[in-house]
Backbone as ProteinMPNN parsed JSONL, in Angstrom:
{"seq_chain_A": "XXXXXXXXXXXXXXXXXXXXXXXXXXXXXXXXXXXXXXXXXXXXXXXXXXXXXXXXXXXXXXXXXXXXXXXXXXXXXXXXX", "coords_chain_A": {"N_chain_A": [[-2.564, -51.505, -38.358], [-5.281, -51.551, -36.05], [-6.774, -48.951, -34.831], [-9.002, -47.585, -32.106], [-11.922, -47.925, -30.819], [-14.079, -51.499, -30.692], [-16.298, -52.097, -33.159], [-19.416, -52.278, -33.469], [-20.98, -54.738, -34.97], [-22.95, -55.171, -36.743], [-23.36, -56.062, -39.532], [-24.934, -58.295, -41.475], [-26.777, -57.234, -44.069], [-29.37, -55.619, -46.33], [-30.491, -56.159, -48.857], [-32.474, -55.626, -51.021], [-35.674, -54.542, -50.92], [-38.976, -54.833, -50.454], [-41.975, -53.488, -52.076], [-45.226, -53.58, -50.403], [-48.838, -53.776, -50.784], [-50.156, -51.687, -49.626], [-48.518, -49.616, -49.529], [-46.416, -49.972, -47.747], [-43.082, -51.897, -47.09], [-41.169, -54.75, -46.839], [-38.416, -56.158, -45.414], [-35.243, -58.354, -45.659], [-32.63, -60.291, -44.962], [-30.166, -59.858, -46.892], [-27.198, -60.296, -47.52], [-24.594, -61.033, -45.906], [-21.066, -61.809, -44.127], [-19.097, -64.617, -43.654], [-17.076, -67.225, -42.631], [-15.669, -69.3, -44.891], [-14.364, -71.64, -44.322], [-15.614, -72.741, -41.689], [-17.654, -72.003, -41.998], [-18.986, -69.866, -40.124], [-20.555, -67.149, -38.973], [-18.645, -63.831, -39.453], [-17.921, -61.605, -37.656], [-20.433, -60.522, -37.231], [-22.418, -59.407, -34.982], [-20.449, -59.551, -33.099], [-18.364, -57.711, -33.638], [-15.151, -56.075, -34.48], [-12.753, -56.28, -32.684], [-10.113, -53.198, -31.962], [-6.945, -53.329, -32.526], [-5.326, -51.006, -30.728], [-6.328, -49.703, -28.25], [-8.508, -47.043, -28.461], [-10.65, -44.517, -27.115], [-12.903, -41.927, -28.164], [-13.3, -39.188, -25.951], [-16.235, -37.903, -24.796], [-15.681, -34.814, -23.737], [-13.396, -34.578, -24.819], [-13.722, -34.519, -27.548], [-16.234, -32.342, -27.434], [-13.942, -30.128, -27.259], [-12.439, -30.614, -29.558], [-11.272, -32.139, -30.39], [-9.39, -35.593, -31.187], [-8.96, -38.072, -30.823], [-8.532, -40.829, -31.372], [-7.356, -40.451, -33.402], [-5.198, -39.028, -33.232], [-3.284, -40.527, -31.801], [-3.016, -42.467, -33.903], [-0.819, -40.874, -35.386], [1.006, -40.003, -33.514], [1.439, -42.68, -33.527], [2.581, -43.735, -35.896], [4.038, -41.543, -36.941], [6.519, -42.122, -34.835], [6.822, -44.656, -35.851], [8.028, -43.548, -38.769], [10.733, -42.562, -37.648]], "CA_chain_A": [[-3.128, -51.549, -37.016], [-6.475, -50.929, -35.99], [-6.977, -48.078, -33.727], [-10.459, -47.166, -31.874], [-13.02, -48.94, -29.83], [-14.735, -51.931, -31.001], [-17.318, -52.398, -33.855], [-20.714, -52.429, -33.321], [-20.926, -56.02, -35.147], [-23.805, -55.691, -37.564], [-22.62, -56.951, -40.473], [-25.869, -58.62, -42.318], [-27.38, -56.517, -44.652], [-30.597, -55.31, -46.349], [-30.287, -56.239, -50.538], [-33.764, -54.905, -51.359], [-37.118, -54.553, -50.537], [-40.614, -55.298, -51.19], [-43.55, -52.755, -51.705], [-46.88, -53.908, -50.39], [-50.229, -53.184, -51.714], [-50.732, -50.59, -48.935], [-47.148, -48.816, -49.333], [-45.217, -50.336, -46.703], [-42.28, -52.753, -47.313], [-40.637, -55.683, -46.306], [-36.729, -56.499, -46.023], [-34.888, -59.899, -45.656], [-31.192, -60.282, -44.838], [-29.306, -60.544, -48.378], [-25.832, -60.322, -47.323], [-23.571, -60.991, -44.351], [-20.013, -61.893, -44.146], [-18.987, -65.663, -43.039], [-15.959, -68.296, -42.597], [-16.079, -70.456, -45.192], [-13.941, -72.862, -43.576], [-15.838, -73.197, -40.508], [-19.021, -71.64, -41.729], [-19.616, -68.837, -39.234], [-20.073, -65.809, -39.111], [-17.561, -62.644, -38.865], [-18.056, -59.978, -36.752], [-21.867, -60.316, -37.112], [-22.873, -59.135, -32.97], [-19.088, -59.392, -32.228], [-17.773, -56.452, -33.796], [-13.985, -56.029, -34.625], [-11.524, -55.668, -31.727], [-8.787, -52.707, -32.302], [-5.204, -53.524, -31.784], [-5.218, -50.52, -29.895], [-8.045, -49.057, -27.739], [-8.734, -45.794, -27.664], [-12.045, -43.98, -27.06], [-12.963, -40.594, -28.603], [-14.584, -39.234, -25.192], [-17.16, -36.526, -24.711], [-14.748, -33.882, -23.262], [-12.533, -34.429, -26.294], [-14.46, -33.956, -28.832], [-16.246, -30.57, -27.298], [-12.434, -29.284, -27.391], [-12.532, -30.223, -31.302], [-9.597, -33.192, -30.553], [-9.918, -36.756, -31.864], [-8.105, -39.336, -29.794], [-7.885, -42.336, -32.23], [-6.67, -39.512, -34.653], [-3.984, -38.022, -32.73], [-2.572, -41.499, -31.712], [-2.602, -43.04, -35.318], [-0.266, -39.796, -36.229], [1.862, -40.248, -32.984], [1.966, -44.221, -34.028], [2.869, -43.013, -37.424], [5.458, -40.451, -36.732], [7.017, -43.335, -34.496], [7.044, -45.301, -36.974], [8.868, -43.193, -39.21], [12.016, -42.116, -37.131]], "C_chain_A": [[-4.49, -50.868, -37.002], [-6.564, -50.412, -35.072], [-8.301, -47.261, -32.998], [-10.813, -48.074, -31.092], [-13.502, -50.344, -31.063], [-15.744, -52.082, -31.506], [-18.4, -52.509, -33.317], [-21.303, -54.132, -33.591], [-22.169, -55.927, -36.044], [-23.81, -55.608, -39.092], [-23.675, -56.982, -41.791], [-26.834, -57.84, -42.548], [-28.254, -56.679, -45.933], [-30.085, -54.94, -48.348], [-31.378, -55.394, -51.644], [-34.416, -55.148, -50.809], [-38.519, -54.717, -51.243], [-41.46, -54.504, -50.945], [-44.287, -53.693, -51.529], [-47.936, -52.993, -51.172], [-50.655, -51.514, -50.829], [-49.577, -49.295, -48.399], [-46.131, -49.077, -48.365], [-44.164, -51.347, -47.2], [-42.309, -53.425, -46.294], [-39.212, -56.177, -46.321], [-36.865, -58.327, -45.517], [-33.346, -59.712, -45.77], [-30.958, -60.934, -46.648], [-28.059, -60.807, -48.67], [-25.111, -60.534, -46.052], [-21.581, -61.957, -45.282], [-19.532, -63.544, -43.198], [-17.617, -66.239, -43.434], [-15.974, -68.975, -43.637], [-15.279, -71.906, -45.036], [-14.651, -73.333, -42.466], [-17.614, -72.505, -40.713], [-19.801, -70.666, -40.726], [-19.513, -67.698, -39.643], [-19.067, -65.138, -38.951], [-18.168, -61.903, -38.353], [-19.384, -59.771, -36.636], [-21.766, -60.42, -35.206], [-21.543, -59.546, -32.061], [-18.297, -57.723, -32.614], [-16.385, -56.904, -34.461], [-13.293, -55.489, -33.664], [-10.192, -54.788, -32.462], [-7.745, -53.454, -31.606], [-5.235, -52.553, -30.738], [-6.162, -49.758, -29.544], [-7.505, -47.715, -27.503], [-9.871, -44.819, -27.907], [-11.97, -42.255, -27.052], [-14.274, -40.076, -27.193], [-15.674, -37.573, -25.498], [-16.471, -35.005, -25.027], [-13.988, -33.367, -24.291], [-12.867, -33.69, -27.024], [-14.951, -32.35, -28.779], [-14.904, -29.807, -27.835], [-11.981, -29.617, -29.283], [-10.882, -30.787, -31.597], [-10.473, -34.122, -31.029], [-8.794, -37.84, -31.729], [-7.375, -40.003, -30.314], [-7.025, -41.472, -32.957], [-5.277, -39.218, -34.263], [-2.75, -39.532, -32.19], [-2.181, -42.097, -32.227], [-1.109, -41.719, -35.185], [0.704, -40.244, -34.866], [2.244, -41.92, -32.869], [3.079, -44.008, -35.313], [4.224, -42.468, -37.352], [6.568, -41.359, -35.822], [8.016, -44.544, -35.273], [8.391, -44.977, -37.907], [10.067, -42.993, -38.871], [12.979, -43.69, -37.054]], "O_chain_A": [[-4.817, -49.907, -37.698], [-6.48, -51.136, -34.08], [-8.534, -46.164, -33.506], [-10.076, -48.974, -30.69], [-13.257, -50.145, -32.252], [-16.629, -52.276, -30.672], [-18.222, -53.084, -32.243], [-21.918, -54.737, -32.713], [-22.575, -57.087, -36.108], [-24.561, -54.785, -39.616], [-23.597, -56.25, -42.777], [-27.7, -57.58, -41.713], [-28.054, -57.666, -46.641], [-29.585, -53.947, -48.877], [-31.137, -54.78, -52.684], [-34.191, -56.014, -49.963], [-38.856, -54.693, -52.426], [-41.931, -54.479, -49.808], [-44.237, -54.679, -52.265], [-47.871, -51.97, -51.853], [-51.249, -50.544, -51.298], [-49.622, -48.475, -47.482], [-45.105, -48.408, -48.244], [-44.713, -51.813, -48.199], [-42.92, -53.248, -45.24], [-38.842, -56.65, -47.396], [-37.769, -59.109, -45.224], [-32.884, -58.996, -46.658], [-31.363, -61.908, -47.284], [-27.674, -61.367, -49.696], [-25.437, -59.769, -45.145], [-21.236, -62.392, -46.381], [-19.694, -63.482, -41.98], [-17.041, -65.818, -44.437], [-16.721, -69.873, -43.246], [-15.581, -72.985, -45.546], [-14.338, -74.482, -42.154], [-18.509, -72.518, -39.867], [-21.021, -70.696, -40.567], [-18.7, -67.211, -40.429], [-18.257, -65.699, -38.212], [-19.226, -61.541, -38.867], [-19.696, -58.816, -35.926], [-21.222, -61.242, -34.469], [-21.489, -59.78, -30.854], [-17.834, -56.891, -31.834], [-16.367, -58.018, -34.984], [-13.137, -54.268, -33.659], [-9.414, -55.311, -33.26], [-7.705, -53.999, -30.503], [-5.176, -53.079, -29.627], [-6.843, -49.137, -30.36], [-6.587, -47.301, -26.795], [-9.944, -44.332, -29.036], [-11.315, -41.517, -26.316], [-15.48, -40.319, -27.19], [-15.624, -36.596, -26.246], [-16.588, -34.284, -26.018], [-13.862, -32.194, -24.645], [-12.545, -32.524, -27.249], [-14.544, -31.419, -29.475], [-14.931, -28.986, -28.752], [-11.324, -28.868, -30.006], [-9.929, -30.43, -32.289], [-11.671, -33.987, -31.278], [-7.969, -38.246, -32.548], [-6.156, -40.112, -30.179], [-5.864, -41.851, -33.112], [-4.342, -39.204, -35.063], [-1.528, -39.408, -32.267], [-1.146, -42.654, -31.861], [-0.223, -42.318, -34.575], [1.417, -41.156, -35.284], [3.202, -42.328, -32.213], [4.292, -44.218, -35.327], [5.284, -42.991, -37.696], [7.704, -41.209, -36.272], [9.157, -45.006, -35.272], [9.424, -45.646, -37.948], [10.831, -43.223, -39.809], [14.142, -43.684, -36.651]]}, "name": "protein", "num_of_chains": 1, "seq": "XXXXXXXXXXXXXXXXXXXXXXXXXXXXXXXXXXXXXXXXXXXXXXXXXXXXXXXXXXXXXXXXXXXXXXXXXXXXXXXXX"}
């Protein structure tokens, strides 16, 4: 199970680069992740939906908890019995 918020979704990534003459570079997508039955992308600007949502908020965290964390372990322990 996947537990947390939703992915960000950016996926296609940066293989190398190119110096210029005047020290700057240049990238170019060299990788991403696709269907190859249907040819699309994955998760590129969709992300990955958890099975179960749960958001690590502000409040939390100050207090030095960790939401997704504590719910895996009471999934978990669940689990086990």
């Amino acid at each position: 199970k996947i537990i947390g918020t939703r992915t960000m979704g950016a996926q296609t990534g940066i293989q190398e680069d190119r110096t210029l003459m005047n020290g700057g570079s240049v990238t170019a997508p060299g990788y991403r992740r696709f269907d190859r039955k249907t040819g699309e992308l994955i998760v590129e600007n969709k992300g990955v939906e958890p099975d179960i949502t749960v958001d690590n908020t502000p409040d939390l965290i100050l207090q030095g908890r960790d939401a997704q964390l504590e719910t895996a372990v009471k999934i978990l322990l669940e689990q086990l019995k």
